[in-house]
DSSP file (Angstrom, degrees, kcal/mol; ACC not computed):
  #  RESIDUE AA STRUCTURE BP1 BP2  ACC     N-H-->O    O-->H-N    N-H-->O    O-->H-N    TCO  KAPPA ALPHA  PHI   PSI    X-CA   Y-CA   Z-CA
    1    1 A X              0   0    0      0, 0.0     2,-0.6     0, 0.0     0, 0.0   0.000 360.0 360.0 360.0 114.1   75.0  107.1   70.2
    2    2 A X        -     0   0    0      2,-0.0     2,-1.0     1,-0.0     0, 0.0  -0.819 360.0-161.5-131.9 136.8   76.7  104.2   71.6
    3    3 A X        -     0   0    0     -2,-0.6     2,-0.8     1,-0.1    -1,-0.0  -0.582   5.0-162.5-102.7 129.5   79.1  104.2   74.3
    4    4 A X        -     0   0    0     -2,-1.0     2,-0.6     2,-0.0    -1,-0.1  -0.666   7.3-158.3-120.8 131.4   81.8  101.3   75.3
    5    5 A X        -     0   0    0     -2,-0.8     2,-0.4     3,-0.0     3,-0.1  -0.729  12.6-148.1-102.1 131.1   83.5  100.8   78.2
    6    6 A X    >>  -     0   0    0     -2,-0.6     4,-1.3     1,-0.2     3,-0.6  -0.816  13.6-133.6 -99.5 133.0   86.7   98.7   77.9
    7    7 A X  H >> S+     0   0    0     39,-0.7     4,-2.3    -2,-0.4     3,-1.6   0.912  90.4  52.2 -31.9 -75.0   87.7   96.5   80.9
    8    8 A X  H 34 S+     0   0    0      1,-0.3     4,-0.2    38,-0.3    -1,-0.2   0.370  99.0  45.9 -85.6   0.2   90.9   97.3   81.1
    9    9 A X  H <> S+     0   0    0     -3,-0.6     4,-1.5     2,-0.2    -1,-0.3   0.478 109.7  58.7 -98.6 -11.0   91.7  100.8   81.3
   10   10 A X  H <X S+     0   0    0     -3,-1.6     4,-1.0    -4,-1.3    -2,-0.2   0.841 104.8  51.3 -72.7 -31.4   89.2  101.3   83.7
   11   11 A X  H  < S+     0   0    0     -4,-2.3     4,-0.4    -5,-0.3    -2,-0.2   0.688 110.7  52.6 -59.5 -24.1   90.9   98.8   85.9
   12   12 A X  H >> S+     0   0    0     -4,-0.2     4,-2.1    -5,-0.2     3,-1.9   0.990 105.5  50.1 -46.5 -86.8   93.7  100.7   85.2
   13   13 A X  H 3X S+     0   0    0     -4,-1.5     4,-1.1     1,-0.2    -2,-0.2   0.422 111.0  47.1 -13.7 -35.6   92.3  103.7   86.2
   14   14 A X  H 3X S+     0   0    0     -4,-1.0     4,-2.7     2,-0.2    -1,-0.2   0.730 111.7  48.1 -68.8 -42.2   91.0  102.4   89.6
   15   15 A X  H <> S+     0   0    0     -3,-1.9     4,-1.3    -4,-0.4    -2,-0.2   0.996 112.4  59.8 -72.0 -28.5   94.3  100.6   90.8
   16   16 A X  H >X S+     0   0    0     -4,-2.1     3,-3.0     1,-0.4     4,-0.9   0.704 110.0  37.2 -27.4 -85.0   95.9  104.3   89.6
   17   17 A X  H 3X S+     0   0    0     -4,-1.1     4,-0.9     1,-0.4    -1,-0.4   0.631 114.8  53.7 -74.0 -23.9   93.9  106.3   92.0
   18   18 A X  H 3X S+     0   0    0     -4,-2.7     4,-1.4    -3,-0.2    -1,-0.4   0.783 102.4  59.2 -84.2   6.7   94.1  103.8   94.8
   19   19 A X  H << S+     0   0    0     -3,-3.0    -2,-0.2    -4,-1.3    -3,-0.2   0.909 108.8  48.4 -35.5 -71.0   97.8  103.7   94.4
   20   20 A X  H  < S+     0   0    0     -4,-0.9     3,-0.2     1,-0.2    -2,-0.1   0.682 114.1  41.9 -45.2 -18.7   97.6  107.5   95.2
   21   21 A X  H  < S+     0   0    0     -4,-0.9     2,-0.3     1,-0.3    -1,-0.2   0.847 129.1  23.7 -89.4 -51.6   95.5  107.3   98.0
   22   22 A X    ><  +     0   0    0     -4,-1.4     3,-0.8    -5,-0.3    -1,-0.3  -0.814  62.5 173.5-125.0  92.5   97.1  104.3   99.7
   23   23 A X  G >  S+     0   0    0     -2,-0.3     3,-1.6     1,-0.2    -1,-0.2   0.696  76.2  68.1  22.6 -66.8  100.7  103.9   98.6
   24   24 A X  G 3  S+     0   0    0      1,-0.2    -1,-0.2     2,-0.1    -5,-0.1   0.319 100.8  49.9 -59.3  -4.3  101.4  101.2  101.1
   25   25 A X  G <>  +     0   0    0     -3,-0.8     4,-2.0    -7,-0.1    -1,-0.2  -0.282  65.7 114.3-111.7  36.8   98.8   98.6   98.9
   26   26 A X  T <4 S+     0   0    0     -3,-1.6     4,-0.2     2,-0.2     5,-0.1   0.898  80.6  47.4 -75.8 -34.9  100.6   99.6   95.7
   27   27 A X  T  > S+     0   0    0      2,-0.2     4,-0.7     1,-0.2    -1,-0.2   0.541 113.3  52.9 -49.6 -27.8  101.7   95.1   96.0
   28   28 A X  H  > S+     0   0    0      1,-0.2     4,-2.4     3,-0.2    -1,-0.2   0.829 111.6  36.5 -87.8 -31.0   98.3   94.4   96.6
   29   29 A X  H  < S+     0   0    0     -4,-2.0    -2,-0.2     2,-0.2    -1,-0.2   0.291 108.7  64.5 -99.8  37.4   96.7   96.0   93.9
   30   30 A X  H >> S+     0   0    0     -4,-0.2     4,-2.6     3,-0.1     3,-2.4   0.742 107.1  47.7 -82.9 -83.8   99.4   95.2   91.6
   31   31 A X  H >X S+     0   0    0     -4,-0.7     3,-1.0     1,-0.3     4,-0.7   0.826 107.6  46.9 -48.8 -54.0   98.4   91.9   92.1
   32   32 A X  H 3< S+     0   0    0     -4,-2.4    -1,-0.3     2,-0.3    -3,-0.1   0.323 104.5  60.8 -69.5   8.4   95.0   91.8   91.8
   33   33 A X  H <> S+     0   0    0     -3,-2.4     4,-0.7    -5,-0.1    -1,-0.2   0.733 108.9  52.7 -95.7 -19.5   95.0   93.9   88.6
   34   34 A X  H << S+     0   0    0     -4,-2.6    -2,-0.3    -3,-1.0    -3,-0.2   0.664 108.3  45.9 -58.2 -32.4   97.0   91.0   87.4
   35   35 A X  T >X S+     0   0    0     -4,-0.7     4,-2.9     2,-0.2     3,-2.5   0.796 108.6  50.3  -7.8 -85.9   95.0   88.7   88.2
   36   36 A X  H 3> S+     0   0    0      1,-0.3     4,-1.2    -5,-0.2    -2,-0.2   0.883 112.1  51.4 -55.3 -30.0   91.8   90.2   87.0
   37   37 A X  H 3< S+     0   0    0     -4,-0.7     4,-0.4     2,-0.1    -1,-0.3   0.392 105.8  52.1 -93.5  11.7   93.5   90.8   83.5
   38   38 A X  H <> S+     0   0    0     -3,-2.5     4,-1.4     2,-0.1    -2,-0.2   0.649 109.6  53.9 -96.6 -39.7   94.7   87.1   83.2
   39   39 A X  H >X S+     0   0    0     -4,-2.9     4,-2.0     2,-0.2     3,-0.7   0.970 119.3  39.8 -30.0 -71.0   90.4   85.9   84.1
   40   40 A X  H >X>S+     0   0    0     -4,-1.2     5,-2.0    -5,-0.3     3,-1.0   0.945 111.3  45.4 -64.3 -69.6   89.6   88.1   81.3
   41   41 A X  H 345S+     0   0    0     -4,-0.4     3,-0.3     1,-0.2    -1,-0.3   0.666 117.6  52.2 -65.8  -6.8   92.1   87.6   78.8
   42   42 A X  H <<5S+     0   0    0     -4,-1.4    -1,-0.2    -3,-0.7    -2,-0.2   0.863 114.6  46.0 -58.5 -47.2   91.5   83.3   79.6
   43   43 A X  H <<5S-     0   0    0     -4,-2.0    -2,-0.2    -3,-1.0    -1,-0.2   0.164 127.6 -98.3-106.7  29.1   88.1   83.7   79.2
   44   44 A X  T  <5 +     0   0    0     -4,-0.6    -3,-0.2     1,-0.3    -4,-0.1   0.571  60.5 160.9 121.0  19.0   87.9   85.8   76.1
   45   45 A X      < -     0   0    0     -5,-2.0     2,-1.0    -6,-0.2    -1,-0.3  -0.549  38.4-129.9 -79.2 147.8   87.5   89.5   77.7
   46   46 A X        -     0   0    0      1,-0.0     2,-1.0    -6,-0.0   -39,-0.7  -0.780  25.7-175.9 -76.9  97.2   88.4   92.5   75.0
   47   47 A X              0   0    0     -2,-1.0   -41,-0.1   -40,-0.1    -2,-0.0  -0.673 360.0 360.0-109.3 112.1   90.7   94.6   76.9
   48   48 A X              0   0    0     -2,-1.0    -1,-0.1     0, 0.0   -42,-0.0   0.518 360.0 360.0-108.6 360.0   91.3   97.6   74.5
């Protein structure tokens, strides 16, 4: 059994729920989920 975790829907998942939580750093983490998917997809990450 092998299990794979894709980058980018967990990163999804993360800014989600801290969108919900803090509302008022929906700009920051906007930005730094953009960020952190432009790294990857420069340097070759699978985000599926």
């Amino acid at each position: 059994m092998n299990i794979q975790f894709y980058l980018g829907p967990l990163v999804s998942l993360i800014a989600g729920i801290l969108i919900l939580i803090m509302p008022r750093l929906l700009n920051l983490i906007v930005a730094i989920y953009l960020i952190v998917i432009g790294v990857l997809g420069l340097f070759g990450g699978h985000l599926h």
